[in-house]
N, C-alpha and C positions, 0 to 999 in steps of 0.2 A: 374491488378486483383490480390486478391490476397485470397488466402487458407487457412482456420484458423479452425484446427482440435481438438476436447475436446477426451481426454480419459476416458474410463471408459470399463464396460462391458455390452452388450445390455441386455436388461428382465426385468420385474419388480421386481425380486429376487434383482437385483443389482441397483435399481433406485436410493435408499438413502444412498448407499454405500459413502464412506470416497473416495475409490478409484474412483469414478465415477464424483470427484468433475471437473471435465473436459468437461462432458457431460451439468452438472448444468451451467456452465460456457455461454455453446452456447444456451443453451435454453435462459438464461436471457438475453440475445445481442439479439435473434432473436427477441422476443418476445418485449423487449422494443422501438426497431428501423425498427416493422413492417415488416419483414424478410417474404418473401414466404413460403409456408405450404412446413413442412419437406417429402422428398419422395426418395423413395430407389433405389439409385444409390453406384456405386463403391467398389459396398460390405458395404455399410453403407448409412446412410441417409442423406441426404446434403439440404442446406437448402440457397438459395443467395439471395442477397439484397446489401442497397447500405448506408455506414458511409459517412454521407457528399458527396463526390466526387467521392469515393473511392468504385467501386465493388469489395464486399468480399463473398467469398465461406463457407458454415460453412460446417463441415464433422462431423460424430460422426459414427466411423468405429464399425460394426457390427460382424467383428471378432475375438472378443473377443481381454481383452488386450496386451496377447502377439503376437501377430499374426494383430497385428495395422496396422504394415506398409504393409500390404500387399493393405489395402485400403486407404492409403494415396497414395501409388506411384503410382495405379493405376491412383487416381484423377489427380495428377500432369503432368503426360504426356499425356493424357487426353488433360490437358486445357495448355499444352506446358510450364509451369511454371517450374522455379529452385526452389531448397532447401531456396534459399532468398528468396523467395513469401510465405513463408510458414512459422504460427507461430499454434506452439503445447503447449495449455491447458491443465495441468496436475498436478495432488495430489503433492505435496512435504514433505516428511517427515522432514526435515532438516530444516522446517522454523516454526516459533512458528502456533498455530490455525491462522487465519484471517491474518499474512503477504504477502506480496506478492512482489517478485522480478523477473525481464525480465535478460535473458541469453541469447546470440546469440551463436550459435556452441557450442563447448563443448564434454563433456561427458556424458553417461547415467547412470551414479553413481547406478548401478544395477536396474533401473526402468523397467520392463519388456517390458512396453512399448514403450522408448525411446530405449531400446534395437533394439525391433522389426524395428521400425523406422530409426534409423541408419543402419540395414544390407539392406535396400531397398532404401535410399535417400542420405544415407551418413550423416554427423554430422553439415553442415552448416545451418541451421532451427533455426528458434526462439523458444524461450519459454516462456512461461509464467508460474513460480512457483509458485502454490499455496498452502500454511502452512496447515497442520493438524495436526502438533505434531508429538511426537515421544512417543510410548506406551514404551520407557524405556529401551525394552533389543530387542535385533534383534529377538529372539525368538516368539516374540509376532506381530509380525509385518505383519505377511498374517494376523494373525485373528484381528487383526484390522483395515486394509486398509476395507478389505473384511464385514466389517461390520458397521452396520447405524451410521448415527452423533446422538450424543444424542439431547436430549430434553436443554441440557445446551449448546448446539454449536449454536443451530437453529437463537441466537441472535448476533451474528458475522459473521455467515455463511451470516446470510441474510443480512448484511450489505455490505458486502466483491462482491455479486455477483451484488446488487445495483448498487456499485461505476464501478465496471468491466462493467455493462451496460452503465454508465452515461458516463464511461472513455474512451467507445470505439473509438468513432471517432478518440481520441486522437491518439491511437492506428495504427489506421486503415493510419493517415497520417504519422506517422513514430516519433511521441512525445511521444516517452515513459515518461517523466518526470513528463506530466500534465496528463497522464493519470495513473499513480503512485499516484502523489497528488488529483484524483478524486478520485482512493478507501480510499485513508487516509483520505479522507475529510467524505466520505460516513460511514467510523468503529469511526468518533468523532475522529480520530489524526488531529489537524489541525497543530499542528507543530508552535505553536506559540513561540514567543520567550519569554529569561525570561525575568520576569520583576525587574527594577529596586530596589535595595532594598532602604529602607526608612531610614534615618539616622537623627536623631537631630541634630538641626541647630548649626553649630557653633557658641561659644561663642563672641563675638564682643569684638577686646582691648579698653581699654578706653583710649581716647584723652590724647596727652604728656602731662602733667603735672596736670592730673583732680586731682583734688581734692578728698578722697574714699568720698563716697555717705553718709557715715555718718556722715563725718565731717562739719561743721557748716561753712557756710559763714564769712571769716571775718569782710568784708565789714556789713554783715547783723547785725550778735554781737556784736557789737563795738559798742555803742551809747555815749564811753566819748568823752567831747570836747578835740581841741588836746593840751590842758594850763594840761588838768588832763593825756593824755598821757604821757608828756614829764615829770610831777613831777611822776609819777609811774616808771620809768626807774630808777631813782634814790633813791627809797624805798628800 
């Protein structure tokens, strides 16, 4: 079994939040893979079902982002699971809009909620980073998390949570690689290789001792008999 938590902050104030991209996350896995109607448990709303083989937990903590781990740890001793059953969805500043890279353990690089989450579970937990840019200066950075994706995101975001649906299973058995190459495949990276470049044919040498192309056949020129050769040599 395993626990798979999206951050964000509960309300429809915060539903299209940039921070909430963690929430977006579990809804499109539950949603695409038939997942049980969400209902409130553990301080947040949990939602289970099954990738392939694999029963997975979805959580989306109700107490708000910093105060995450309080419903996270509850669910995990709960259902008796370690910090390795557990992978946390969650915004990342640090990675461009629509990338996405998996972390095991670590640090919480000031994330309030990865914060929270480590003073209740400790730091060995997976992750899932998901990119929304960087608004440029630290200063600006609550009132952006905290605020909707635009109308210019909505075409990467919705790719981005596509492949994270289609990628799950991958997920879920412990292949992050092919479940990497399903959101790449789903935002159009397909990572192809380059292609060769085209070069003009090289020139071909001509055979030892040809002849150049404009010089004339001797055999073909020659029409004298060889009585008029032999007296032209001594002209």
């Amino acid at each position: 079994m395993q626990l798979w938590v999206g951050l964000g902050n509960p309300g429809g104030k915060y539903e299209h939040n940039r921070h909430n991209i963690g929430f977006m996350a579990l809804e499109r896995i539950a949603d695409a893979h038939g997942f049980q109607p969400w209902r409130g448990r553990f301080q947040g709303q949990l939602s289970e079902g099954r990738l392939g083989s694999d029963k997975v937990l979805l959580l989306k903590p109700d107490t708000f982002m910093n105060l995450s781990g309080q419903s996270v740890g509850e669910a995990m001793r709960f259902f008796k699971l370690g910090p390795e059953d557990i992978t946390v969805f969650h915004d990342e500043l640090d990675l461009a809009p629509g990338k996405l890279r998996l972390k095991q353990g670590g640090g919480h690089a000031g994330h309030n909620g990865l914060r929270s989450i480590h003073q209740h579970i400790g730091e060995a937990y997976a992750r899932v980073r998901l990119g929304i840019g960087h608004p440029g200066h630290k200063d600006r950075v609550a009132g952006y998390v905290l605020s909707d994706f635009a109308k210019a995101d909505q075409a990467w975001l919705d790719d981005m949570l596509r492949g994270i649906a289609q990628g799950a299973p991958h997920l879920a058995r412990g292949d992050g690689g092919q479940f990497m190459n399903a959101v790449a495949l789903a935002r159009g990276d397909t990572g192809a290789a380059a292609k060769p470049r085209r070069t003009s044919p090289a020139p071909q040498p001509a055979p030892p001792n040809a002849a150049p192309s404009s010089a004339p056949s001797t055999d073909a020129a020659d029409i004298r008999s060889p009585m008029e050769r032999l007296l032209d040599k001594f002209r």
